[in-house]
Backbone as a ProteinNet text record, in pm:
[ID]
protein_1_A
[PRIMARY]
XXXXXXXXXXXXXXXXXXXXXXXXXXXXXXXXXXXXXXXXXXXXXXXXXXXXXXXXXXXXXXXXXXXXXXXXXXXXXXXXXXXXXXXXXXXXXXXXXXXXXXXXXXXXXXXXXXXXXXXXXXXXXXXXXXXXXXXXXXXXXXXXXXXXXXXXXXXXXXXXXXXXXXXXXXXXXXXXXXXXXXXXXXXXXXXXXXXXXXXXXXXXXXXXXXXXXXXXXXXXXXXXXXXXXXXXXXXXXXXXXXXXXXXXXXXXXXXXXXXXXXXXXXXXXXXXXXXXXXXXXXXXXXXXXXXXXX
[TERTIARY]
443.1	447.1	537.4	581.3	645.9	800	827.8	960.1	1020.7	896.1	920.6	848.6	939.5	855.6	792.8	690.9	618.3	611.1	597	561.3	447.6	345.7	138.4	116.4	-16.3	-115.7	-169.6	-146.7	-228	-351.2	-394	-541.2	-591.8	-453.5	-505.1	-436.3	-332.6	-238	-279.9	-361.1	-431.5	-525.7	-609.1	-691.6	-630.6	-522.3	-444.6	-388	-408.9	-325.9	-425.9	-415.6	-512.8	-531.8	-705.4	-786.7	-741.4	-739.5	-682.2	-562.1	-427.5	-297.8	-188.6	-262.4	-140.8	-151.6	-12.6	-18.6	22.7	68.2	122.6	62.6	-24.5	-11.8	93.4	167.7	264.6	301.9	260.4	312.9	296.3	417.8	400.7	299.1	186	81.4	123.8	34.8	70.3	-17.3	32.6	-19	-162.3	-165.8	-229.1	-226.1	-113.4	-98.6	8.5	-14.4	51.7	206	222.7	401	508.2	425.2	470.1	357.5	396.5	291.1	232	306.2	223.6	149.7	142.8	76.3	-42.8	-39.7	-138.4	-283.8	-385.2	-491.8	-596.8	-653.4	-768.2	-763.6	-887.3	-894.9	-907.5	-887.4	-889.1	-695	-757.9	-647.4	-620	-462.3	-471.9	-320.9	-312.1	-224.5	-33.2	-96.1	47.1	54.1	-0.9	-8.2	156.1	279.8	384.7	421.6	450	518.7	602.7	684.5	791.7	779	746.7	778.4	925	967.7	1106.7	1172	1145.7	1205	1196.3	1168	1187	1302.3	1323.8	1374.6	1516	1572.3	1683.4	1740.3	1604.9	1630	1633.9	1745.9	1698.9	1590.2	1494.8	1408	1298.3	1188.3	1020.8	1068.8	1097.5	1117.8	991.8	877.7	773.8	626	551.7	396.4	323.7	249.3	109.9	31.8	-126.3	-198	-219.7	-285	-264.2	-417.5	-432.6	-489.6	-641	-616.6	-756.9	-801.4	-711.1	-793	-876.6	-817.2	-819.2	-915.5	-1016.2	-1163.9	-1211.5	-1360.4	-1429.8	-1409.7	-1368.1	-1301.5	-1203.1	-1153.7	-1001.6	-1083.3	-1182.3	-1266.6	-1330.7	-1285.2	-1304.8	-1184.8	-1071.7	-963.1	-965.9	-959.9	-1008	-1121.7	-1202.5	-1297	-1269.2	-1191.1	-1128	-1050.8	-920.7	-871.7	-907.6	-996.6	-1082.1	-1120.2	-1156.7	-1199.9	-1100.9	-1020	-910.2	-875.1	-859.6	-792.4	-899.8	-1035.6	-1169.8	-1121.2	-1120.3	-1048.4	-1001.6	-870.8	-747.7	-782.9	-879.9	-889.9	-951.6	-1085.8	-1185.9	-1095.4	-1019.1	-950.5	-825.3	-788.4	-680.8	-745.6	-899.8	-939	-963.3	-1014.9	-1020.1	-884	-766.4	-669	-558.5	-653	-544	-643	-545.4	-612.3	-685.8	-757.4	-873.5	-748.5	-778.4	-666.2	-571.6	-480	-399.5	-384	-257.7	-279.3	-266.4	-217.4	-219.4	-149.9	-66.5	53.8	1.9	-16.1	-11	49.3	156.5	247.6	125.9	108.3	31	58.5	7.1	19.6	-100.5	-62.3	-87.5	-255.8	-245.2	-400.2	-450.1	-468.1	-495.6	-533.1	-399.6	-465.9	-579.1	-659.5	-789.8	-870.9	-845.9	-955.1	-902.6	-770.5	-766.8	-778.9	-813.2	-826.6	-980.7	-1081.5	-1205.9	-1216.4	-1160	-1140.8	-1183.9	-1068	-1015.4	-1100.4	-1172.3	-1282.6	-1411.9	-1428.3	-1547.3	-1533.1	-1398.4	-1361.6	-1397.3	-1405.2	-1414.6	-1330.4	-1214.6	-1071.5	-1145	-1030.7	-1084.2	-953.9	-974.6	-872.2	-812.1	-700.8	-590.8	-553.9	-470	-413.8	-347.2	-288.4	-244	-28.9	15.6	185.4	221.8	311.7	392.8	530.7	583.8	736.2	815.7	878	947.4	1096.2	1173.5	1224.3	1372	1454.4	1611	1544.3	1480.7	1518.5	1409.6	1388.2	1241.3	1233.2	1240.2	1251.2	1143.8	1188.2	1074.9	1076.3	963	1023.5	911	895.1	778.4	836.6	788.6	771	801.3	866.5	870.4	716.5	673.6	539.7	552.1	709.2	779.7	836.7	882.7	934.2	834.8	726.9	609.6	574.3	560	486.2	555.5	660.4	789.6	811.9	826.4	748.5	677.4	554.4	451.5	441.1	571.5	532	491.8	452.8	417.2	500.4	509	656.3	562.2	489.7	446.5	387.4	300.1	250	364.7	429	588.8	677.5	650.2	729.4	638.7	486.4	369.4	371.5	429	447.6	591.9	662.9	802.5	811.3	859.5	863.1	793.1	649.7	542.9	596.4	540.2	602.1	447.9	421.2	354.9	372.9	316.5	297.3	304	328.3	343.6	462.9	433	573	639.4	755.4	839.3	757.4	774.6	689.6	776.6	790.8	905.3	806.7	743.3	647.5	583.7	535.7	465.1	351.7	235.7	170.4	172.3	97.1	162	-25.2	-126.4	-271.4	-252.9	-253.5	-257.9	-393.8	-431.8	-567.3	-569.6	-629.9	-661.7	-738.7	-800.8	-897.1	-943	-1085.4	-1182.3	-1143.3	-1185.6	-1143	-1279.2	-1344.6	-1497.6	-1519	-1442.9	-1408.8	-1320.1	-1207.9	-1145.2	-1027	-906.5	-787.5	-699.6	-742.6	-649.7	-677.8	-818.8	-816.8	-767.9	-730.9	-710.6	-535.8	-459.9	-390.5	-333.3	-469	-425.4	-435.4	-510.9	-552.1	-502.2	-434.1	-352.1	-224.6	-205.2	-82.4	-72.3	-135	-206.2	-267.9	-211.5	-314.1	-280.2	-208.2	-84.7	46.5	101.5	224.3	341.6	446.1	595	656.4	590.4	651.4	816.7	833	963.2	1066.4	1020.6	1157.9	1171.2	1062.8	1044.1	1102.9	1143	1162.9	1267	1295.3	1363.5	1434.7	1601.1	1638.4	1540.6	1454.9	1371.5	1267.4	1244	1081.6	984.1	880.5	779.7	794.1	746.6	704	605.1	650.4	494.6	507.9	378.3	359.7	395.7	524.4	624.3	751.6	754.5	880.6	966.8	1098.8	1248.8	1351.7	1336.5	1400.4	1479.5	1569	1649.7	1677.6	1769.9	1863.3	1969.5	2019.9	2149.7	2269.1	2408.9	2464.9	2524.1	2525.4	2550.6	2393.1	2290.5	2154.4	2140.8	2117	2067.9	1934.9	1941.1	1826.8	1755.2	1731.7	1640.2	1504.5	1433.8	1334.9	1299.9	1217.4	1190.1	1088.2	1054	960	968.4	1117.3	1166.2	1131.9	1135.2	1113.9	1301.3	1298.1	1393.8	1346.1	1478.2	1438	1425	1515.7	1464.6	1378.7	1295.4	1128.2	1058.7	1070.5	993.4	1009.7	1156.8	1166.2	1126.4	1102.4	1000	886.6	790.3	703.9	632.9	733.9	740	758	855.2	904.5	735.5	699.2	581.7	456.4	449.5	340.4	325.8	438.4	451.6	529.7	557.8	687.6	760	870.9	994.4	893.1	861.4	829.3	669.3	614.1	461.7	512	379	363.9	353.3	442	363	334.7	238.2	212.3	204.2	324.4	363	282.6	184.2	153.3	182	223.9	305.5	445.8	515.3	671.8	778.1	770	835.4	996.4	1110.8	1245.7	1259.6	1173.3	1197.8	1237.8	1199.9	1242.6	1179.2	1050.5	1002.8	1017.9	1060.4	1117.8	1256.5	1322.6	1440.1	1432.6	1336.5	1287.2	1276.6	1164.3	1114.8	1250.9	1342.6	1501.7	1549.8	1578.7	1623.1	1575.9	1466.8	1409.7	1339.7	1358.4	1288	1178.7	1098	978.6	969.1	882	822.7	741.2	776.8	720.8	672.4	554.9	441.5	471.3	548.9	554.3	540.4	407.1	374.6	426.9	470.3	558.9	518.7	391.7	310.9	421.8	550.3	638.9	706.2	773.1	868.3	998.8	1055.9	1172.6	1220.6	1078.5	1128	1155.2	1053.5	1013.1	1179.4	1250.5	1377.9	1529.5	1481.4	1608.7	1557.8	1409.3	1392	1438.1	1399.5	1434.8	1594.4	1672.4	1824.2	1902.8	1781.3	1858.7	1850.8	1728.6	1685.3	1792.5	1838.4	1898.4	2034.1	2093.5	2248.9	2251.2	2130.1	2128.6	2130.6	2057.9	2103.4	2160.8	2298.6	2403.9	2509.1	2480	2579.5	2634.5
-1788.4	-1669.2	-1559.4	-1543.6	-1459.4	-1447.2	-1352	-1326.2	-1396.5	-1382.9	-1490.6	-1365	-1399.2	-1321.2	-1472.3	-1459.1	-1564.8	-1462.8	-1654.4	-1588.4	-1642.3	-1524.5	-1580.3	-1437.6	-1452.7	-1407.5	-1288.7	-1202.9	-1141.8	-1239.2	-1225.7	-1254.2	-1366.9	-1506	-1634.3	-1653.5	-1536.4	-1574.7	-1511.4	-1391.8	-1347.7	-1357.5	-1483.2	-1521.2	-1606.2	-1665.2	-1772.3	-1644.3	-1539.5	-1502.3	-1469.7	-1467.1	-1486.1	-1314.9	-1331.3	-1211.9	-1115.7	-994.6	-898.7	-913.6	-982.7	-1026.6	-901.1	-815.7	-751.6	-628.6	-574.8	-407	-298.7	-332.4	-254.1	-276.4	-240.2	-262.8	-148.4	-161.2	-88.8	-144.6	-80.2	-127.1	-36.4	-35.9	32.2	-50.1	-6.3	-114	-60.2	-135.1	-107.7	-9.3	119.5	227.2	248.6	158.7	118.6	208.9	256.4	357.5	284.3	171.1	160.6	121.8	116.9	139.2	33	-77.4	-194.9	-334.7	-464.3	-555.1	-587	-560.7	-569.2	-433.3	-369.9	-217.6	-243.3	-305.8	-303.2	-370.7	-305.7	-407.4	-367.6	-381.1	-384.2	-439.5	-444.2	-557.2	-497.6	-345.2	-302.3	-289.4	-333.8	-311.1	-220.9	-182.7	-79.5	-129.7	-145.3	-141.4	-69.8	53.4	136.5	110	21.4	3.4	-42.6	33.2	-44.7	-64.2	-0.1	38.6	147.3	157.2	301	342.5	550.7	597.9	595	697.8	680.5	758.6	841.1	903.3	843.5	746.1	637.1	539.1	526.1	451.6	397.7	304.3	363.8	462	483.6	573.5	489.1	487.7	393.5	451.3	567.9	617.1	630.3	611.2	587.9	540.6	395.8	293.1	254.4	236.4	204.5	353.4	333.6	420.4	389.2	459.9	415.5	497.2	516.8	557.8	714.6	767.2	946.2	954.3	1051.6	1112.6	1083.9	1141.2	1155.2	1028.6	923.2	775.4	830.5	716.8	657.9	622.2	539.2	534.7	513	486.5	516.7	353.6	317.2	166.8	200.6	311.9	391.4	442.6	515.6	562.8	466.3	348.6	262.1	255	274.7	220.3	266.9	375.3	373.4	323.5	269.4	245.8	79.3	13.3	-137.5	-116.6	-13.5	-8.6	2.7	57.8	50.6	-35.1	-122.7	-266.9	-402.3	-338	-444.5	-402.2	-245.8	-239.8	-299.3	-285.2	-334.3	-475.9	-562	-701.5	-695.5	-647	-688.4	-632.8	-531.7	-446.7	-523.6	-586	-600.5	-789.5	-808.5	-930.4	-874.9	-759.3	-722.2	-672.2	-604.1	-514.4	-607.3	-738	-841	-869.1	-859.6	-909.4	-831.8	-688.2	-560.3	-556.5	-554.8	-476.1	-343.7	-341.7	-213.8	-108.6	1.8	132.4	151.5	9.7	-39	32	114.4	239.8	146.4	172.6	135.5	225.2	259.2	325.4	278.7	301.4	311.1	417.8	353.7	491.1	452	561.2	582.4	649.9	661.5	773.7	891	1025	1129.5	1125.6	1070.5	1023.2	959.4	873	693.8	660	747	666.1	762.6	845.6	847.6	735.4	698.6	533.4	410.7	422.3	292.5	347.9	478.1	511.1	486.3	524	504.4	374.9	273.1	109.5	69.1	141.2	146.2	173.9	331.2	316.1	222.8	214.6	136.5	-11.8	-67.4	-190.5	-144	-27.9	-14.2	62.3	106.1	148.9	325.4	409.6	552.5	636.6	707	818.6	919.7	911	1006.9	1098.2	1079.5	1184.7	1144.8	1259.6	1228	1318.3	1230.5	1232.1	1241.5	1338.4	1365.7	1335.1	1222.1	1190.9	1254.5	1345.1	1437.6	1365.9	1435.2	1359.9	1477.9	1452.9	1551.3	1534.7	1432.5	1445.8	1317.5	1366	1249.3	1273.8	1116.7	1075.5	1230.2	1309.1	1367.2	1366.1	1409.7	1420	1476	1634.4	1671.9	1756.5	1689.5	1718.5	1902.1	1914.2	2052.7	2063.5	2112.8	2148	2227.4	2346.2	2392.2	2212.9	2127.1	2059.2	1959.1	1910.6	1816.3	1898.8	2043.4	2072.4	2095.2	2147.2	2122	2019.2	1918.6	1771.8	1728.9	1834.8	1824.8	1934.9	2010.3	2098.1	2211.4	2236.8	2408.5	2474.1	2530.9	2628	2775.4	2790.4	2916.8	2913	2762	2724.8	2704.2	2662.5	2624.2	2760.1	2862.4	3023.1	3053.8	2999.2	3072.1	3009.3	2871.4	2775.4	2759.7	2860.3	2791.3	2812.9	2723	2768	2689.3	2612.1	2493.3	2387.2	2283.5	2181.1	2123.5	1951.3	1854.6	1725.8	1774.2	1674	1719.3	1641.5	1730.1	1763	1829.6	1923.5	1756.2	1850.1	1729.1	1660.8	1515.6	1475.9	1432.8	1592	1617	1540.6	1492.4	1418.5	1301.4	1192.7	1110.9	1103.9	1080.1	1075.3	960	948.4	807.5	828.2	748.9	737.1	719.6	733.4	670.8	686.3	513.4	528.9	415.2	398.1	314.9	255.2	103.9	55.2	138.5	127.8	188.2	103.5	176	143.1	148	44.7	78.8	191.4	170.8	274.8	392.3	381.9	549	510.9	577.6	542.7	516.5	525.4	546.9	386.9	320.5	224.2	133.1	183.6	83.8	56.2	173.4	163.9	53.1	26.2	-39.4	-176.1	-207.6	-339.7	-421.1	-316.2	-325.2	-302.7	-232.1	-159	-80	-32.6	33.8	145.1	287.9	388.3	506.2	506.1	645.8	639.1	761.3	746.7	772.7	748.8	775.4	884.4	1002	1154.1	1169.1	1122.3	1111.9	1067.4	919.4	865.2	895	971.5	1037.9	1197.8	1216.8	1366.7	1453.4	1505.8	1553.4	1740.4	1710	1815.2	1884	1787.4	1848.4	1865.3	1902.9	1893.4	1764.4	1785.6	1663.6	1627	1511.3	1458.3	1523.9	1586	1658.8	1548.7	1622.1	1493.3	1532.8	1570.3	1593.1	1513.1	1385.1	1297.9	1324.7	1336.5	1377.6	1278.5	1163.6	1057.5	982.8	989.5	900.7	818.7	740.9	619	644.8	550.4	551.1	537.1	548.7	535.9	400.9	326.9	168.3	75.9	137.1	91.6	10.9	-128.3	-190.3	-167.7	-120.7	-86.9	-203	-262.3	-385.3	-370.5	-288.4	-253.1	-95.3	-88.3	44.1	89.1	34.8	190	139.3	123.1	69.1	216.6	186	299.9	303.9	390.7	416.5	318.4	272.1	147.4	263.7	399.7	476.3	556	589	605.7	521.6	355.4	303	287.3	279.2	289	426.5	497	586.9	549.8	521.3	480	361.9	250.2	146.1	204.7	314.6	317.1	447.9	521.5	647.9	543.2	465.9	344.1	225	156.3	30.6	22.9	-51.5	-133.8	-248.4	-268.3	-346.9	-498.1	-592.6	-712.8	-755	-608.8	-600.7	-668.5	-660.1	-767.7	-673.6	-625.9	-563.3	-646.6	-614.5	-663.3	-561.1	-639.6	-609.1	-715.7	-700.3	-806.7	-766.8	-643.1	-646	-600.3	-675.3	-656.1	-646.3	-673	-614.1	-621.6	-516.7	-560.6	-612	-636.4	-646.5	-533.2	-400.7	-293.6	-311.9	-373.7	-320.4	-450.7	-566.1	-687.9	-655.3	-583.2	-512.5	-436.2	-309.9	-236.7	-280.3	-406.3	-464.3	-508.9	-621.3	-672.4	-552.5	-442.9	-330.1	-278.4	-283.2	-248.2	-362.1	-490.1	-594.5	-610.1	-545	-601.8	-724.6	-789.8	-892.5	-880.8	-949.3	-871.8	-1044.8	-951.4	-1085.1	-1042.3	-1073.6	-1030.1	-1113.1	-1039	-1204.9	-1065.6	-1201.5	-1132.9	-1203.5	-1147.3	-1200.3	-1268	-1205.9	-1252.1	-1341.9	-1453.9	-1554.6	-1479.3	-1411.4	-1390.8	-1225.6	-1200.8	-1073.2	-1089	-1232.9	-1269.7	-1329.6	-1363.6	-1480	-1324	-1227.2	-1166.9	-1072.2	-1056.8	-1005.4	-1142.9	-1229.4	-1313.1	-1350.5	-1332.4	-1316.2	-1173.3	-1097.3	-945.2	-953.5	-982.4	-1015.3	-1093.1	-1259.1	-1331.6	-1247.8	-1204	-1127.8	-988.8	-949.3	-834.5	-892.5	-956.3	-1059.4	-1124.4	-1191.6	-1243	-1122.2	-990	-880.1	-870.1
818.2	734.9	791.2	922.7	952.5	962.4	923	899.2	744.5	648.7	525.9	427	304.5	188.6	69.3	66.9	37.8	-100.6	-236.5	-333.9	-394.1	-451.7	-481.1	-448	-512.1	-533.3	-398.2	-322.9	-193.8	-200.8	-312.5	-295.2	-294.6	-291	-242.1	-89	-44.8	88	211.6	180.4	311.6	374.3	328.4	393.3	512.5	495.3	594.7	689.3	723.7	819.1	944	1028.3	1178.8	1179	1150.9	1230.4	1345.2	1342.2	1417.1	1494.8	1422.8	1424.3	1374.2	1339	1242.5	1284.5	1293.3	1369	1289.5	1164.6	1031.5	914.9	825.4	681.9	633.2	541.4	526.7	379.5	297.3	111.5	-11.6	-89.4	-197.3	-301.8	-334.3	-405.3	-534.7	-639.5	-755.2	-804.2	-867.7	-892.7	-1005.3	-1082	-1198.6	-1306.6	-1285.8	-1413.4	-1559	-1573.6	-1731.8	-1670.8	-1541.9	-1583.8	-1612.4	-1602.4	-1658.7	-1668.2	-1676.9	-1699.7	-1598.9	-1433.8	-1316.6	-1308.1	-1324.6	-1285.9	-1408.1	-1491.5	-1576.5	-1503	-1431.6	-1341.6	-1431.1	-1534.2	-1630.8	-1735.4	-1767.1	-1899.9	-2056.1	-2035.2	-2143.1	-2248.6	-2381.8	-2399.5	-2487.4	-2573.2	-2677.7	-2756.4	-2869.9	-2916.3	-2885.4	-2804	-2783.5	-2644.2	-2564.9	-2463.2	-2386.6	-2361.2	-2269.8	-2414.4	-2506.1	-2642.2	-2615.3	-2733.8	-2720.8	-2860.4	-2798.8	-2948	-2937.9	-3094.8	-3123.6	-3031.6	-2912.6	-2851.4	-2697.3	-2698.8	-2593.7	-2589.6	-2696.6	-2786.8	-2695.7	-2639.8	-2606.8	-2447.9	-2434.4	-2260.4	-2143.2	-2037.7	-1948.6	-1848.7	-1834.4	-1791	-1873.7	-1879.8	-1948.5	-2102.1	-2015.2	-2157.6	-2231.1	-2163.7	-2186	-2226.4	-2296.4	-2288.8	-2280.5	-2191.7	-2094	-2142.5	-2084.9	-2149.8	-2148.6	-2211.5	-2194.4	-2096.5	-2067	-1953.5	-2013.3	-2120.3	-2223.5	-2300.5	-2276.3	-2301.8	-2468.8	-2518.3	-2695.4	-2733	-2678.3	-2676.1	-2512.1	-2513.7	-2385.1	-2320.8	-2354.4	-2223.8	-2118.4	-2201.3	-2142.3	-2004.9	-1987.1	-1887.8	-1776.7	-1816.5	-1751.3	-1665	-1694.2	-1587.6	-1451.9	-1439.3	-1301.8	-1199.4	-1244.8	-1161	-1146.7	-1264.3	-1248.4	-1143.3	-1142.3	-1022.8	-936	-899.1	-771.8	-742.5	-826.4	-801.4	-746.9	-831.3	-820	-649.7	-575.6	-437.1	-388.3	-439.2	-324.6	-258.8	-401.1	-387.2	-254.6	-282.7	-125.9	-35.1	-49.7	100.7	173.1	115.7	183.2	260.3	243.6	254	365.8	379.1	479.6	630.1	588.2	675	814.5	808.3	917.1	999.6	952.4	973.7	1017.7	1045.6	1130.2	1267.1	1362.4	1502.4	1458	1581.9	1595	1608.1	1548.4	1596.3	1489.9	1407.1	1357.1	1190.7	1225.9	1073.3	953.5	827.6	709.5	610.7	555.3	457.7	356.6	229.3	107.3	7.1	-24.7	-121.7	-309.7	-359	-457.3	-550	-690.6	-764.7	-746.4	-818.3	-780.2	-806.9	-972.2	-1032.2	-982.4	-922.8	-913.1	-752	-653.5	-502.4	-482.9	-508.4	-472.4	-456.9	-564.2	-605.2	-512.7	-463.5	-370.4	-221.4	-186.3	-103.3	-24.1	-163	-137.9	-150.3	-225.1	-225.5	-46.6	-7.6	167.2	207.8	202.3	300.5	284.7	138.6	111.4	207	249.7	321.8	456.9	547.5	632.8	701.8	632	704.3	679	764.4	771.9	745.7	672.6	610.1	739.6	784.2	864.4	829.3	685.1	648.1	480.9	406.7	288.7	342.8	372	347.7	227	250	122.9	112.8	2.9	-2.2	-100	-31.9	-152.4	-214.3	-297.7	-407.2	-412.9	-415.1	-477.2	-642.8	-698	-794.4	-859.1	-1007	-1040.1	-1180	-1251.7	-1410.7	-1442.5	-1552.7	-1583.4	-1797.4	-1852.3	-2000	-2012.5	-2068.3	-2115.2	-2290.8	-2404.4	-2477.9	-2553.4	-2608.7	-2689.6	-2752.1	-2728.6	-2861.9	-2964.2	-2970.2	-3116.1	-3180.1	-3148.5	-3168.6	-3266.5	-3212.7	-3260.9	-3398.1	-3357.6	-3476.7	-3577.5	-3608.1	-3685.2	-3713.3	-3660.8	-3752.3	-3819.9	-3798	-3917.6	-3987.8	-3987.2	-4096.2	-4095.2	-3957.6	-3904.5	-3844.6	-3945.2	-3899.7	-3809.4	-3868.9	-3768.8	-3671.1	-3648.2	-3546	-3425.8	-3478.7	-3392.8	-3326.5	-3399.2	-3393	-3240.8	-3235.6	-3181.3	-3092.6	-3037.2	-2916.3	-2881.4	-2919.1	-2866.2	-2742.5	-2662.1	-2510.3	-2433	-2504.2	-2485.8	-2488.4	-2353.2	-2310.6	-2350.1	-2358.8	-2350.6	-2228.7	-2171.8	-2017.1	-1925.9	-1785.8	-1653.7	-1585.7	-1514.7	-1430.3	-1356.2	-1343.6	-1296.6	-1138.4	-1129.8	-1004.7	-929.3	-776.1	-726.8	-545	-612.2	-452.6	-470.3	-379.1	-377.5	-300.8	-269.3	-155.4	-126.4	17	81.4	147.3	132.4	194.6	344.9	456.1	570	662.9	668	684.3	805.8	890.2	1003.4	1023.1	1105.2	1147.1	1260.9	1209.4	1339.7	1483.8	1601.8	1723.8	1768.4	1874.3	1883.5	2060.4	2104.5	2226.7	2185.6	2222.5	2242.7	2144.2	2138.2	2103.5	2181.9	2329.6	2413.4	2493.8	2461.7	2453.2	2354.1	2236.7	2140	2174.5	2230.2	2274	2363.2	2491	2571.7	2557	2428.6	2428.4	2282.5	2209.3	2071	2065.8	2126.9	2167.5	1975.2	1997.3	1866.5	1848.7	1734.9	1741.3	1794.8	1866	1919.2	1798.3	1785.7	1743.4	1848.1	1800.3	1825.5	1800.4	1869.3	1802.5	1864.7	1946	2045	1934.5	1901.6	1859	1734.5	1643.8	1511.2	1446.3	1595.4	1596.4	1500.5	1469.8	1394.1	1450.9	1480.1	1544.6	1688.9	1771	1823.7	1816.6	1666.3	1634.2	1595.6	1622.7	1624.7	1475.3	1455.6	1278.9	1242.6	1165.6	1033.5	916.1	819.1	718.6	597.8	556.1	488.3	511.4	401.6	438	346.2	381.3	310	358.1	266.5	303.7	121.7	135.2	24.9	17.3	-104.4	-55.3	-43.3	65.7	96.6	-16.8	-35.9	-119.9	-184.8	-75	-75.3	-72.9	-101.4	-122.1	-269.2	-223.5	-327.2	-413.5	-553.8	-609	-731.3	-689.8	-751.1	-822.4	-773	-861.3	-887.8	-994.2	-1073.5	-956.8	-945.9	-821.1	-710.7	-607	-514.2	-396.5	-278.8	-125.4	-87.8	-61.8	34.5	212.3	230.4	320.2	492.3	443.8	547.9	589.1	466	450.8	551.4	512.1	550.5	696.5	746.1	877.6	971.4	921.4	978.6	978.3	892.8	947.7	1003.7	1022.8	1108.9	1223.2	1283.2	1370.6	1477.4	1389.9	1427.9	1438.9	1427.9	1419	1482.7	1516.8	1576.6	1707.6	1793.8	1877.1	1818	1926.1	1869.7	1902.3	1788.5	1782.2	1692.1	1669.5	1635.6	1498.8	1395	1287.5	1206.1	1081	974.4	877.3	777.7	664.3	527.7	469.7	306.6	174.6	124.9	6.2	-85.4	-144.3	-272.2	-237.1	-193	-149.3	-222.1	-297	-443.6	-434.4	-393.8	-374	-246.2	-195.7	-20.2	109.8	41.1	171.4	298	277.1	417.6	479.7	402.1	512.2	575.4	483.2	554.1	608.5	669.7	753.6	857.3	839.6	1012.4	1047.4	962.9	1064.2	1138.9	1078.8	1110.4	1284.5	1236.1	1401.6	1470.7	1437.2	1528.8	1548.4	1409	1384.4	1262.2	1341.1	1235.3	1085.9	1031.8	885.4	809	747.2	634.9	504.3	410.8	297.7	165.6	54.3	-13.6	-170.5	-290.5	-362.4	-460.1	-617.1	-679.2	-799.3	-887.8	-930.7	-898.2	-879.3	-854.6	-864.6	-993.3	-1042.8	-887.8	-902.4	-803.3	-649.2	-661.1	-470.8	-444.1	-558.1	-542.3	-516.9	-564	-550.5	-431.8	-388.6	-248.3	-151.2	-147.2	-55.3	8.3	-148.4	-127.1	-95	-122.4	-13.2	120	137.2	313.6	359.7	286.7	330.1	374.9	234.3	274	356.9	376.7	515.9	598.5	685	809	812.1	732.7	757.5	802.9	731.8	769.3	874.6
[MASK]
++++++++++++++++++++++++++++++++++++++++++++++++++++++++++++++++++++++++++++++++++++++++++++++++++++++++++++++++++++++++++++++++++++++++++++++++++++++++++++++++++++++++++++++++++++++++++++++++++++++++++++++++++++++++++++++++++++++++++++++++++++++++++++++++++++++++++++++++++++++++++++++++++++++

């Protein structure tokens, strides 16, 4: 499994990986917010579900509609707590298979990683901190509300809202969960016997100053972009690098374009990466391939 992006299921491939082996979980999971047919993790369905109105129509940004906040009937009130279910699933299946001390990254949506967070602790893992990945710049579209209603015909209602937007402010951040296995002594033991559980403020530093938990990281200009909710590959090498040594094991199960297998080559860590698509695991596997021929 190592140094391979495997393609299946997390949830039939991590049972094969050896008990307290792994010194990174490190993955963008799937958000469960609607944003395409993998992000869809519940059984409820709806007609407009990953449909386009006419003002979608045509955009190469929010081609698709997901569900509104306020859910269409009361099944809709159900999705979150499926998601929760669905992270319980993998957690409780990863939490054996990290060293004592051994952090855990999860990039999330703003709504939603609460619920895989508590997924996490409900597995046993313990909440650090909430990181923030900020953005130059982020798909946004919020609605005229003079505009809608002038569609139907209210002209004065429209005079009385001009200026009214429908949806949310542009989403100029991400949070990122970072949560750890318990250590049953100190940290300074988990240290000595994990090599696990301290960070890397030294080699993280920035002009001098230590790492705070505010990340300002992009893509490069020659960065291959393969998928719709792809990491910056120098994101992730920060926090491979504030977290691990040169040779430790991370683990990616939803690996998606392959950044963080290209992360670990980068710094000479080893990387587990399982990739539930075929069509996606085949053009991560051939980026990895043509970065290490470079």
């Amino acid at each position: 499994m190592i140094n391979r992006i495997m393609t299946g299921d997390c949830l039939d491939l991590l049972p094969a990986i050896a008990d307290n082996s792994i010194h990174l979980f490190l993955s963008d999971i799937p958000y469960g917010i609607n944003h395409a047919d993998w992000d869809v993790l519940h059984n409820n369905s709806n007609s407009a579900l990953l449909g386009q109105s006419p003002a979608q129509a045509g955009k190469s940004a929010f081609k698709r509609r997901g569900k509104p906040i306020r859910g269409w009937s009361a099944a809709d009130r159900d999705i979150p707590r499926e998601y929760q279910a669905w992270c319980t699933r993998w957690a409780d299946l990863v939490y054996p298979k990290l060293k004592e001390g051994a952090s855990l990254f999860v990039f999330g949506a703003r709504r939603t990683l609460h619920r895989a967070i508590v997924a996490l602790e409900d597995s046993g893992f313990l909440l650090k901190d909430i990181l923030a990945w900020t953005k130059p710049h982020a798909y946004h579209r919020a609605q005229r509300l003079s505009v809608v209603l002038e569609r139907r015909g209210l002209q004065a209602d429209a005079l009385r809202w001009q200026g009214w937007r429908l949806g949310n402010l542009a989403p100029m951040w991400e949070p990122v969960a970072w949560l750890f296995k318990p250590y049953h002594h100190t940290v300074t033991d988990a240290v000595l016997e994990g090599e696990v559980g301290a960070v890397n403020s030294a080699a993280c530093a920035t002009n001098g100053k230590l790492p705070g938990n505010v990340l300002d990281f992009w893509f490069e200009p020659d960065e291959p972009r393969l998928h719709e909710t792809q990491k910056p590959v120098r994101l992730l090498e920060f926090l491979i690098t504030l977290t691990t040594c040169p040779g430790h094991v991370v683990l990616d199960p939803f690996v998606g374009s392959g950044s963080t297998a290209i992360a670990c080559h980068n710094l000479d860590r080893r990387c587990i990466g399982f990739e539930i698509d075929p069509a996606t695991a085949d053009r991560a596997r051939q980026r990895l391939r043509t970065h290490q021929q470079a």
